[in-house]
Backbone as a chain_set.jsonl record, in Angstrom:
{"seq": "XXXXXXXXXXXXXXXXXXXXXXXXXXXXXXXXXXXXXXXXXXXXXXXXXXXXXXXXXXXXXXXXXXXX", "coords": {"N": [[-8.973, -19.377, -6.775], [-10.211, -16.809, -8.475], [-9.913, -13.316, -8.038], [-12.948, -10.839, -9.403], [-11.882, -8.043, -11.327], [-13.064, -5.523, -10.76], [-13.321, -5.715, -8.086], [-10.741, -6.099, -6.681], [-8.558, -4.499, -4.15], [-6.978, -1.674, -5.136], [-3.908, -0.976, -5.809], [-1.266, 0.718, -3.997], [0.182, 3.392, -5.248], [1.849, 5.386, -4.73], [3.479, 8.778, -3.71], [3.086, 10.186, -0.43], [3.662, 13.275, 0.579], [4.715, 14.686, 3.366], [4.849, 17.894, 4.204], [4.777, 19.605, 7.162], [3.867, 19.168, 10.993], [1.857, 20.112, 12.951], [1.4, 20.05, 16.589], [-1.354, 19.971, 18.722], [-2.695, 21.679, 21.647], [-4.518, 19.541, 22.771], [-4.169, 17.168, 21.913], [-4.253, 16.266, 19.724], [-3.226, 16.868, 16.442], [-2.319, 18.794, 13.588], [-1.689, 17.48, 10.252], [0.389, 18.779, 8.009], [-0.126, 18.112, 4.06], [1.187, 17.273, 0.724], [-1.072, 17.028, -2.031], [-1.293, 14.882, -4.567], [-2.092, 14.079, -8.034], [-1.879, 11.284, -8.115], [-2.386, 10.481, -5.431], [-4.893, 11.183, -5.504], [-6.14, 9.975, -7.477], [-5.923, 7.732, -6.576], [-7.493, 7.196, -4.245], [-9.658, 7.62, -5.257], [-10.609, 5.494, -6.56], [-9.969, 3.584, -4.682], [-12.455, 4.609, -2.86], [-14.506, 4.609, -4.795], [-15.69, 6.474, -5.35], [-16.037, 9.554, -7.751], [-15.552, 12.067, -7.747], [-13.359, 13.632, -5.054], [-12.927, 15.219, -2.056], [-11.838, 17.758, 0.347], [-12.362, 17.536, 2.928], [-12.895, 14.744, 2.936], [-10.472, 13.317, 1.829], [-9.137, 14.032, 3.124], [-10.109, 12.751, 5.902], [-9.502, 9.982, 4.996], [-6.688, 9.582, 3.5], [-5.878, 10.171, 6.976], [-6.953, 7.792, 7.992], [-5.051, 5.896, 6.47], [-2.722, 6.377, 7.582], [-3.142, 5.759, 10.128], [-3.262, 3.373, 10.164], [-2.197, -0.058, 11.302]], "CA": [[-10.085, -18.667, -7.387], [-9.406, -15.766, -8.765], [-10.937, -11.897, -7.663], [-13.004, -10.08, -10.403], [-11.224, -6.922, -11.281], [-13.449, -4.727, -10.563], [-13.872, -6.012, -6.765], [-9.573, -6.218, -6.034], [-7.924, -3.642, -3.59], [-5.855, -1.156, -5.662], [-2.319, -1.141, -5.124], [-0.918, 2.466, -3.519], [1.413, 3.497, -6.06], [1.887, 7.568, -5.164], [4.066, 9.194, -2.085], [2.872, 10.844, 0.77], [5.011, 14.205, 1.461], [4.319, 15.452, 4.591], [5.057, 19.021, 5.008], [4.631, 20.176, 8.485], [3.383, 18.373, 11.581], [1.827, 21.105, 14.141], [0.469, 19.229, 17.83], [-2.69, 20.802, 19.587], [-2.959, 20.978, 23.541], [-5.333, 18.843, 23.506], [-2.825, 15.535, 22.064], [-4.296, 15.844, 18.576], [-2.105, 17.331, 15.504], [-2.861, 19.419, 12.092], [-0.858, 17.526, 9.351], [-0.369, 19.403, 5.605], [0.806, 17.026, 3.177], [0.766, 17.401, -0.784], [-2.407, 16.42, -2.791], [-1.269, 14.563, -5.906], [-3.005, 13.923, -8.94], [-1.9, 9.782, -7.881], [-3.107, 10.38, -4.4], [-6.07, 11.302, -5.594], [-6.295, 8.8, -8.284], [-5.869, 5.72, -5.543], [-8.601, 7.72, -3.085], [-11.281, 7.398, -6.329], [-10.64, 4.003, -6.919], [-10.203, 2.825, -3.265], [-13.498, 4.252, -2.516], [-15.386, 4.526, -5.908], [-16.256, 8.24, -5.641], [-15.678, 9.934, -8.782], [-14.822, 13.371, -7.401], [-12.96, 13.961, -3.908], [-13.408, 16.271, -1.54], [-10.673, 17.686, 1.268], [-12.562, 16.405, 3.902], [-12.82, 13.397, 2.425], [-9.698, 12.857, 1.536], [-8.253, 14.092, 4.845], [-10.275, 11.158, 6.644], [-8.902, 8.536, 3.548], [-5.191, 9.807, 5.01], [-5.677, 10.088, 8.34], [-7.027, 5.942, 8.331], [-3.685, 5.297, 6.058], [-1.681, 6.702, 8.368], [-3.151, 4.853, 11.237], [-3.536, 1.667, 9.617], [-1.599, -0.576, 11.438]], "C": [[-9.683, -17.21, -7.578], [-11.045, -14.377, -8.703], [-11.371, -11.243, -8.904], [-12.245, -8.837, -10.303], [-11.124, -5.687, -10.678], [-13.645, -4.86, -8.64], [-11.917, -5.955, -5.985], [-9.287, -4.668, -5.291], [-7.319, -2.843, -4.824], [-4.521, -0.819, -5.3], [-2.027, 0.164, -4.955], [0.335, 2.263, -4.344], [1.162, 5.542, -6.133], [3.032, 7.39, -3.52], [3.401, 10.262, -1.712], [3.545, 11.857, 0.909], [4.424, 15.018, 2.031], [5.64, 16.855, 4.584], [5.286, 19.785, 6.298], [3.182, 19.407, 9.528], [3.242, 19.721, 13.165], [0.822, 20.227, 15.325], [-0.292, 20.484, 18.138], [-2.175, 20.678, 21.233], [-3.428, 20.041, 23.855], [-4.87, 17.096, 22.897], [-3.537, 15.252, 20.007], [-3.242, 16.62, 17.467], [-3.05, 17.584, 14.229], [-1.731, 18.907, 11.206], [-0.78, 17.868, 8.088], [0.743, 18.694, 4.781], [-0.094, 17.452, 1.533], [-0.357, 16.641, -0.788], [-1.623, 16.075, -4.48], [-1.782, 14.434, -6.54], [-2.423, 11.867, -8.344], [-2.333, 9.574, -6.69], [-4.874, 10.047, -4.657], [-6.94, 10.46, -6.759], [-6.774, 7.379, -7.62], [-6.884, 6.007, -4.601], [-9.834, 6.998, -3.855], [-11.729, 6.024, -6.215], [-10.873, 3.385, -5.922], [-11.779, 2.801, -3.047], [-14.962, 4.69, -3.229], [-16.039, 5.683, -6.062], [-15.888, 8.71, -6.931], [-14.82, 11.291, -8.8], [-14.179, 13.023, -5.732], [-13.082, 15.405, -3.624], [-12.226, 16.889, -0.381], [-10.705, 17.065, 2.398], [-12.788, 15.012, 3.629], [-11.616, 12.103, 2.128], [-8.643, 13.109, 2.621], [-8.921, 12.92, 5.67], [-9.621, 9.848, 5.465], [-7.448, 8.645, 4.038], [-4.983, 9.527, 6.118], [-6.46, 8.257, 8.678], [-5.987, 5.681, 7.398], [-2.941, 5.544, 7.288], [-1.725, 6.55, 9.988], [-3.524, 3.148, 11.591], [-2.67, 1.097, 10.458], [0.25, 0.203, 10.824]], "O": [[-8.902, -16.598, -6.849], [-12.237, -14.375, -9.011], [-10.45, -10.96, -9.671], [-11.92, -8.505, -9.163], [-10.191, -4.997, -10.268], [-14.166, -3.91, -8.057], [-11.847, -5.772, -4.77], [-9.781, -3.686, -5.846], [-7.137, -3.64, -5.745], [-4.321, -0.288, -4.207], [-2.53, 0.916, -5.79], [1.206, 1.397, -4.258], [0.711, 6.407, -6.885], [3.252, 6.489, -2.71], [3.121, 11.191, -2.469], [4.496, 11.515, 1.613], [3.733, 15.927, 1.572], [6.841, 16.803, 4.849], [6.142, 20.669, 6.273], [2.034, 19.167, 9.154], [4.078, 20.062, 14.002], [-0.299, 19.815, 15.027], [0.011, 21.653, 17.901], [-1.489, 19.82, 21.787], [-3.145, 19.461, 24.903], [-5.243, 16.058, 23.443], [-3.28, 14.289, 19.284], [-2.225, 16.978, 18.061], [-4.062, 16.977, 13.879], [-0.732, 19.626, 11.19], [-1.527, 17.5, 7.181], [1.973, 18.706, 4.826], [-1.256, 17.752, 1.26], [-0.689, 15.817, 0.064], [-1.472, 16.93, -5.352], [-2.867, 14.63, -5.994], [-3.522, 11.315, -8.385], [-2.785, 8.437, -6.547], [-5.678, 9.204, -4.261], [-8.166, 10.381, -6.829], [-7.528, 6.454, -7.919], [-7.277, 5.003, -4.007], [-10.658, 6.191, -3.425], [-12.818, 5.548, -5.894], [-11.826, 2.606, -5.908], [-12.451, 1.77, -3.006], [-16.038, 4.978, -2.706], [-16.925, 5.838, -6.902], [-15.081, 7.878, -7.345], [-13.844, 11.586, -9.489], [-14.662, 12.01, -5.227], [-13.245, 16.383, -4.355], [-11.427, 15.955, -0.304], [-9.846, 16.365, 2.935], [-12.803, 14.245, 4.592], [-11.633, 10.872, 2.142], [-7.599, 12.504, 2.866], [-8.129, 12.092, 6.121], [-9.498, 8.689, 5.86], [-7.031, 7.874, 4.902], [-4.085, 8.76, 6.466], [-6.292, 7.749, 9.786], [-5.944, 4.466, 7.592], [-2.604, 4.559, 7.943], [-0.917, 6.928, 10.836], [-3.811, 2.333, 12.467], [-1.847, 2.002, 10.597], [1.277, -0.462, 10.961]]}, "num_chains": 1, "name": "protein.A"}
């Protein structure tokens, strides 16, 4: 059976480049990584917003990058 279009995952087609990785005392970390125009393309789509936001798109990162 096949998924309507509009309902499939979108496939991650951008890179990630992490810049600089500074730890806290307290065991958490500030990471600054580029903002692409394809990052921010696959954010919209993933989660149907039209605009993004930084915080928004810093939690949409920070669950990639602890996905499994």
């Amino acid at each position: 059976m096949n998924t309507p279009k509009s309902q499939q995952t979108p496939k991650s087609n951008f890179d990630l480049i992490i810049h600089h990785i500074k730890d806290n005392p307290d065991g958490s970390c500030v990471v600054e990584f580029d903002v692409t125009p394809e990052l921010i393309q696959y954010y919209k789509l993933h989660t149907g917003k039209k605009r993004y936001s930084k915080k928004g798109l810093s939690n949409f990162v920070l669950n990639l990058l602890t996905k499994n």
